[in-house]
Structures are given as structure tokens and as C-alpha cells.
N, C-alpha and C positions, 0 to 999 in steps of 0.2 A: 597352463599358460595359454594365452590367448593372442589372437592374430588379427590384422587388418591389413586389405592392401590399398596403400597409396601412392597419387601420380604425383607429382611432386617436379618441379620447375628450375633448377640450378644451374648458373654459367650459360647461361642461354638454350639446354637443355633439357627435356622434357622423358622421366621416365617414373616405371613405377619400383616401388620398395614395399616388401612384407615386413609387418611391424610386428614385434612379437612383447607382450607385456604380461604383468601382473597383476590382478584387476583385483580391487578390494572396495568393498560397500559398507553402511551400515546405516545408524540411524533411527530415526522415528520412523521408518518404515521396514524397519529390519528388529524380530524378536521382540515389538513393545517398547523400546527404547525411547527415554526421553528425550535424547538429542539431536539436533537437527542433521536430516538426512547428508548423506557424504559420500565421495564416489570417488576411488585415487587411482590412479596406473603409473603402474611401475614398469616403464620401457627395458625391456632384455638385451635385446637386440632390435637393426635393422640389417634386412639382406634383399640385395639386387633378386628381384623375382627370377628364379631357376638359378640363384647360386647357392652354394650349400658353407661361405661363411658371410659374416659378415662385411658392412663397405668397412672401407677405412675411417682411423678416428676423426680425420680433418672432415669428410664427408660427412659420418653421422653428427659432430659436433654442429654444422653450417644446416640440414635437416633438423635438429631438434632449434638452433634458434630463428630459421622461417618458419617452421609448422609444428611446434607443440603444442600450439592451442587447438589447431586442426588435429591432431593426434588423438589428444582429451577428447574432443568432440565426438569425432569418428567410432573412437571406444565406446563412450557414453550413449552415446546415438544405437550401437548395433548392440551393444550385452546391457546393457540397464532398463 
């Protein structure tokens, strides 16, 4: 499993969260493959930096619809 941390903007509030996913690749640039290259993440969790669970559902639900596409990114950007 794989991680990123981000700052992230909510209710007038500004902090960070570690994002912990499941990264899966493949492709014409993976083994010879004919097919066009692909890159997926699979969100685990998120957790308030130095908490040891996760935030709440409403929290992570309101997180995944502002910055999924920053989430993808962020992943693809640092493991790909």
C-alpha cells in the first residue's frame, strides 16, 4: 500500500491528510502488452496526519468529491 500526503481545504479550513491507496498499472509499457497503457488507485483510507484512524465517513466522502482528481494525480505524479 501506498501513501501521499495532502493539504486539502474544507469549511473554511485548511489541513493536511495521509492518503493511503492501492496502486495498480499495466499496459503497453508493462510486459510487452498490446494495450494502451493504465494506471488505477484504489483509496484505502484517509487519516488526519499523526492520527492513527481514520476521519469520518461524512469527512472522507466531502475529500473524495473535492479532490479525487488531485488524489489520482498526486499518485500518478509520485509512483508512475
Amino acid at each position: 500500500m501506498e501513501s501521499i500526503t495532502l493539504t486539502v481545504e474544507l469549511y473554511g479550513c485548511e489541513f493536511e491528510v495521509y492518503v493511503y491507496a492501492k496502486l495498480s498499472s499495466g499496459g503497453s509499457n508493462n510486459w510487452g502488452s498490446d494495450e494502451p497503457p493504465w494506471f488505477s488507485v484504489d483509496i484505502d483510507s484517509v487519516r488526519g496526519v499523526g492520527k492513527s484512524k481514520d476521519v469520518s465517513n461524512r469527512l472522507h466522502d466531502k475529500i473524495m468529491e473535492s479532490y479525487s482528481d488531485t488524489i489520482d494525480e498526486a499518485f500518478f505524479d509520485q509512483y508512475h
